[in-house]
N, C-alpha and C positions, 0 to 999 in steps of 0.2 A: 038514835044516839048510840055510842059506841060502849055498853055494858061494860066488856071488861076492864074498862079504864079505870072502874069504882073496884078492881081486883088485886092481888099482888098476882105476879104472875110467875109460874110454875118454877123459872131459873130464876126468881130474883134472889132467893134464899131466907127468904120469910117463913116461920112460922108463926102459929097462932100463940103461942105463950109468950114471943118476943117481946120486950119493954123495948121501944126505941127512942124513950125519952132523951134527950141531950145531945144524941147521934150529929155527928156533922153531917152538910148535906149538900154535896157538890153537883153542879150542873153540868154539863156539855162541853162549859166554857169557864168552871171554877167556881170557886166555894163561895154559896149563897146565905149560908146558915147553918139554926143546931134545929133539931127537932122539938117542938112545945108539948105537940100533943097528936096521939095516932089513935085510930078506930081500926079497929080488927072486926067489925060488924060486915057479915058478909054482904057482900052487893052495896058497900057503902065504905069500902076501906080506903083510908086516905091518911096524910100525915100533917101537922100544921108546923110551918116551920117560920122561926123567930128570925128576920132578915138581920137584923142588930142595923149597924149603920147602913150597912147596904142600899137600904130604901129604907132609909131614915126612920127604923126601927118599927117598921110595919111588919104583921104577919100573912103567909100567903098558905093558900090547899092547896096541896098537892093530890090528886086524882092519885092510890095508889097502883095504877097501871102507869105512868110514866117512872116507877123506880125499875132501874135497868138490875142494877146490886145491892145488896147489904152485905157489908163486910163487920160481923160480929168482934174481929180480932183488932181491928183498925175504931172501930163504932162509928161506921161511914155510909152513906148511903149516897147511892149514885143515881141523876133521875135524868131521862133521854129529851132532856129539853134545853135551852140554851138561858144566859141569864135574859137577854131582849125578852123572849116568849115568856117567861117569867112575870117580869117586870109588867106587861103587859096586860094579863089576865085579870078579870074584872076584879073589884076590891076587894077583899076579904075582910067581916067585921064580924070576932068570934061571939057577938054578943048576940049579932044579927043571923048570922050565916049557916049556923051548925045545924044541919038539919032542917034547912031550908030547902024544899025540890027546885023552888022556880031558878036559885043561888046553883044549886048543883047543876042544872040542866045548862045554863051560862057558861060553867068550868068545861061540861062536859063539849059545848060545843066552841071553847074554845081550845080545847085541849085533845080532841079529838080527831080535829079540823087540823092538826098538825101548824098551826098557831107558833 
């Protein structure tokens, strides 16, 4: 499996003290959502982003090795995936998911797998 997907990655412009609660969160192909909820836990950072109507008001994890940007000045986050590959990725159920490996390892192999 592809670790540093559960990573931010060196240019995305993350740090550790960031709140990126409410952030909007554009894809490849335009804007999927705001941000609900992030994990700054190393080896396990990711963002949980609120689709609103998009997908008919579901929430999806975001691995955060697919943010390409965070732009602090805008509160935008850009992630190197398309809305399809998105949409796609297995369910997401925060009640179920969080901290789930066998859930994680799913994300990872689909989001890894360039999905």
């Amino acid at each position: 499996m592809n670790e540093h997907l559960w990573g931010y990655g060196p240019t995305s412009g993350h740090t550790p003290d960031d709140d990126l609660s409410g952030y909007r969160v554009e894809a490849a192909d335009g804007h999927i959502g705001k941000v609900d909820k992030h994990s700054d836990e190393v080896g396990s950072q990711y963002i949980v982003v609120d689709t609103g109507v998009w997908i008919f008001g579901k929430e999806v994890l975001l691995p955060a090795g697919t943010i390409t940007s965070i732009s602090h000045e805008d509160r935008t986050i850009h992630v190197a995936r398309t809305k399809d590959e998105i949409k796609a990725a297995p369910e997401f159920d925060k009640e179920k998911h969080l901290g789930d490996p066998h859930y994680r390892d799913q994300l990872g192999g689909h989001y890894g797998s360039g999905h």
